[in-house]
Residue, then its C-alpha position, 0 to 999 in steps of 0.5 A: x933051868x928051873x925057878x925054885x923060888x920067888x917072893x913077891x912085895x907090893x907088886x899090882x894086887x899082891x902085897x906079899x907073895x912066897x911061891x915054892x914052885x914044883x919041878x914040873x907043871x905049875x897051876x895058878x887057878x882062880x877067878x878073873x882079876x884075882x892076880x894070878x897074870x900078875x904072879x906069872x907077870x913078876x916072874x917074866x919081870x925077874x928074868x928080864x927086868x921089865x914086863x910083857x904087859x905094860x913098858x912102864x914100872x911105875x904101873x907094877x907097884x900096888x896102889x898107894x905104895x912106893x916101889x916093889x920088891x921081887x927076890x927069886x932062886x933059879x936052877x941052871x947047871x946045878x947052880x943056884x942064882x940069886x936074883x932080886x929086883x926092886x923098883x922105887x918111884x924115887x930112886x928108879x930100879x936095881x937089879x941085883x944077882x948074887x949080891x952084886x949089882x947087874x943089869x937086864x943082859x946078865x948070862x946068870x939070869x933066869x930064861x923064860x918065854x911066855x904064851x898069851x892070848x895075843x900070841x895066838x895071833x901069831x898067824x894071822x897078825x902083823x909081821x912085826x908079832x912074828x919078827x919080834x917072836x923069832x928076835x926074842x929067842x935069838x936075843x935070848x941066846x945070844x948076846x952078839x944077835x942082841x948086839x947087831x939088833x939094837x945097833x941095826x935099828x941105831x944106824x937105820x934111825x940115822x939112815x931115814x933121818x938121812x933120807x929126809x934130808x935135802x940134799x942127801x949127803x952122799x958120803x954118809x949116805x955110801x957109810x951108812x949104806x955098808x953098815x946097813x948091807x953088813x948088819x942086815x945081812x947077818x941079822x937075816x943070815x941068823x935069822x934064816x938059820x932059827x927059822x930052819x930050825x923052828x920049821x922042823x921042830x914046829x912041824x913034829x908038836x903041830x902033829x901032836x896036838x892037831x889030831x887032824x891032818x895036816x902038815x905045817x911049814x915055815x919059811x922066812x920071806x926076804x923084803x927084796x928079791x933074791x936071785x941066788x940057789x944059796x943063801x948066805x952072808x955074801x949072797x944077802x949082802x950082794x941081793x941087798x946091794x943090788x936092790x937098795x941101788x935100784x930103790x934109791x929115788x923111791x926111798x929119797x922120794x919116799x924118804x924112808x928106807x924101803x927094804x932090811x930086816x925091819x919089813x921081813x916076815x915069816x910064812x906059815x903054811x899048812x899043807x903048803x897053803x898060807x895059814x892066815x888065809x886058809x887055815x880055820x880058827x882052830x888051826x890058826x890056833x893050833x899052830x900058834x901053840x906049836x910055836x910057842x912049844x917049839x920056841x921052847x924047844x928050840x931054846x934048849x937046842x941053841x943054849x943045851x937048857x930049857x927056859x921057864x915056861x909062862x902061859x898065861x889064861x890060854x886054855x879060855x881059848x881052846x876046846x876041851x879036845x885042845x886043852x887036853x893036848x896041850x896039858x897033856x904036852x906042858x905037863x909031860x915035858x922036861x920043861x918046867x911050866x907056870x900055867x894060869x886059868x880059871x877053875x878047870x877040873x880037867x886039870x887036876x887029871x895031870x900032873x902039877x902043882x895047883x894053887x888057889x888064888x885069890x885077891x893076890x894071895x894064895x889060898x892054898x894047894x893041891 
């Protein structure tokens, strides 16, 4: 998959924008507040209909203006899509691919995934950063993985709002329970599957841009014990069943649910020690771009094509050895990459596009 395209009206400082984008490395370098996250930040909101910087449309739309308009033109499979969306204050958003009216889960729509400062975090932050992480590729791919989140997370309001309740009705509470165990289980059954796959993706890029020794590995770590040699749908149904039977005058008393795939996590090791608390800060970071490159990449394995790829003032963060790994990885892939960062001449030694910007405009390129 590769943008061709995109047209930006009115959209934070830009108050119109066209960008023919290269197949390959795309650079947008200028100085601080110049608007080079904001054009990184309308192509995320063309592929997904909202933003990985604000939860309100309202905020995207340039100073004393209505609405905001962005059309674009991806490649998948040799096929061209068209994709406009427009935002007005009065009557709210469309999203419109190939002329026709749709909404944010369209299968023609353009992919991306995007790596910003917050991402380097992964290690060392919550588990919700590294749950949200893993759920967004699978919800990328898979449109019944999206179904079983947003209806997990439905029955698990209507389970809590249960459990504040005196007394608790226990026919409800045996339905909601079967509903709980079936969506969990599958959920974290897909899950474990991602997980194993990232693990031995993860473990060749961290090779390739950590220079020094050191081996990486991922696991994914239940929130209730797990007694069985095999992990499948039938033995998490059967752990998670015994469990939330032991648990149930803790979370009647708590009156919250204690286990599921809401409270997971992720745990990354590097030469079999947990990299949160034994990894350096550049280590940390290191791994945080494997995989971010292996979400990437692992993307392409579930779905037989890569998504954009959106890196947003990354380099700030890494020494120069770094940058040069990690330029020399992006500008070398299959995958097409929209980069921004402050002037670098280090840049200009690979291969891209490059272009000036400045007060939302582009001044040109190299």
């Amino acid at each position: 998959m590769k943008l061709k395209k995109i047209k930006v009206l009115n959209f934070r400082n830009i108050s119109q924008l066209e960008y023919t984008a290269a197949p390959g490395l795309n650079v947008f370098m200028g100085d601080n507040a110049q608007g080079k996250t904001n054009i990184l930040e309308a192509i995320y909101v063309l592929a997904n209909g909202s933003s990985f910087r604000t939860n309100t449309d309202k905020l995207m739309i340039q100073h004393e203006k209505k609405g905001f308009n962005l059309q674009g033109a991806h490649l998948i499979e040799n096929r061209v899509i068209n994709t406009e969306i427009e935002y007005s204050i009065n009557r709210g958003k469309q999203i419109i691919i190939n002329s026709k009216k749709t909404n944010q889960n369209n299968h023609n729509r353009l992919r991306v995934v995007v790596f910003t400062p917050d991402d380097l975090y992964l290690v060392k932050g919550s588990p919700l950063r590294r749950r949200n992480y893993i759920d967004y590729i699978l919800k990328e791919v898979s449109n019944e993985y999206r179904f079983l989140v947003e209806n997990y997370y439905k029955i698990l309001r209507k389970r809590n709002e249960l459990l504040k309740k005196t007394p608790i009705n226990n026919r409800t509470y045996n339905l909601l329970n079967e509903l709980f165990i079936e969506y969990s289980a599958k959920i974290i059954t897909a899950r474990i599957k991602f997980v194993n796959l990232l693990d031995s993706i993860a473990a060749k890029n961290f090779g390739q841009l950590n220079k020094e020794a050191g081996v990486i590995k991922i696991k994914y770590a239940l929130s209730f014990p797990f007694q069985d040699d095999k992990v499948n749908y039938q033995t998490l149904s059967d752990n998670l069943i015994k469990f939330m039977q032991e648990t149930k005058e803790k979370e009647v008393r708590r009156k919250s649910t204690l286990v599921g795939p809401h409270l997971d996590d992720i745990n990354i090791y590097l030469n079999n020690k947990p990299a949160r608390l034994f990894a350096s800060q550049g280590q940390q970071r290191n791994i945080a771009v494997s995989l971010k490159i292996s979400e990437v990449q692992a993307f392409k394995e579930l779905s037989d094509y890569y998504p954009v790829f959106l890196l947003d003032e990354v380099l700030a963060e890494f020494d120069d050895h770094r940058k040069r790994s990690l330029l020399e990885q992006i500008s070398s892939s299959d995958y097409q990459s929209f980069l921004t960062s402050v002037v670098n001449d280090m840049i200009s030694s690979f291969e891209g596009k490059i272009s000036l910007i400045k007060n939302g405009k582009i001044e040109g390129n190299t």
